[in-house]
C-alpha positions in Angstrom: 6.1 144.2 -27.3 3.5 141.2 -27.8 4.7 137.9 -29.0 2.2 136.2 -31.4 3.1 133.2 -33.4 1.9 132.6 -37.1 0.8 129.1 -37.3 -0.4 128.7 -40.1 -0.1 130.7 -43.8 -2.7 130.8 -46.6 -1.6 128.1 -49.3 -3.0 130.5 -52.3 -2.9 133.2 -50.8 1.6 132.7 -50.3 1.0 132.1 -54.0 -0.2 135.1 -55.2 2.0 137.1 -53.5 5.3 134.8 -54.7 3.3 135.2 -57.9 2.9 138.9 -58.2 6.8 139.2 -56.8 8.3 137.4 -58.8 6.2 138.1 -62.3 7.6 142.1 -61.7 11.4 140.6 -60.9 10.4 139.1 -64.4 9.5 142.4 -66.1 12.8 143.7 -64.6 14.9 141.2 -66.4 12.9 141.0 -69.4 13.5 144.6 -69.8 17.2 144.5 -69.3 17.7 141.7 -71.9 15.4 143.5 -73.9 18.1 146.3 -74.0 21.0 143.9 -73.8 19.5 142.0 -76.6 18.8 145.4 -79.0 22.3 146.7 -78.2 24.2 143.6 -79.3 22.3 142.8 -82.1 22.6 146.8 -83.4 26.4 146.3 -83.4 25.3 143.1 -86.0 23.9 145.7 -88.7 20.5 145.7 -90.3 19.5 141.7 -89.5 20.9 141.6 -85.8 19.4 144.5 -85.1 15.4 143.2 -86.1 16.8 139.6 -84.6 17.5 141.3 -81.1 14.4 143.3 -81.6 12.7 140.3 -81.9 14.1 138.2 -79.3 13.6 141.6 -76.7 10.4 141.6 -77.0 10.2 138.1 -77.1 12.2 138.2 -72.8 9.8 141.4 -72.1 6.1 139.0 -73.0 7.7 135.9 -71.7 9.8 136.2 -68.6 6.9 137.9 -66.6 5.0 135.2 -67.3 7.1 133.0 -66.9 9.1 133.6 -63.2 5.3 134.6 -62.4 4.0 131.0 -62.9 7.2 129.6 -61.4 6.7 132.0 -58.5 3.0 130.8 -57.8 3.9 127.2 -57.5 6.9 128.1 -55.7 4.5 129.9 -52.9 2.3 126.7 -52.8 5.0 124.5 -52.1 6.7 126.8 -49.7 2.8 127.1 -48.2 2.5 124.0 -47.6 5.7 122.8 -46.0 5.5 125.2 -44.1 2.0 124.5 -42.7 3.4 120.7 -42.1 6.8 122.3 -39.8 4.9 124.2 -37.9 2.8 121.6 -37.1 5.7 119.7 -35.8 7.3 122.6 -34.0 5.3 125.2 -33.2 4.5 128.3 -35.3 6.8 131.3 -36.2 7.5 134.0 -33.5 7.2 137.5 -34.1 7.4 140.5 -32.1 4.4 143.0 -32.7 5.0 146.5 -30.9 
């Protein structure tokens, strides 16, 4: 095994990735309170039910977006203070076979 350290990590390129993660983690939970949202508001009757319609496909648009923006600042923060430890202390090990 070969011990290289990483140094360094791409500021936009952490945050694309975060981005990209964290938009489909979105999706996910958009989707299940799409279908938490349709199911409670069919117990409702006629007005819940186009209410929770609403409001699903509302979380399904929204929440990718959403943890996908928060998830691309995230990465450029993390990025960078990273970048300014390892500067400090020396890079990440990692063990390449």
């Amino acid at each position: 095994m070969t011990t290289q350290y990483i140094n360094k990590v791409g500021v936009f390129s952490l945050g694309k990735i975060l981005g990209a993660v964290y938009g489909i983690l979105g999706l996910i939970i958009g989707a299940m309170m799409s279908l938490f949202s349709i199911a409670m508001g069919s117990m409702m009757g006629e007005m819940g039910f186009a209410s929770g319609l609403m409001f699903g496909v509302g979380s399904i648009i929204t929440l990718p977006i959403f943890y996908g923006i928060m998830g691309f600042i995230s990465g450029l923060i993390i990025a960078v203070v990273f970048n300014v430890i390892t500067g400090f202390i020396g890079g990440l090990e990692v063990d390449i076979e």
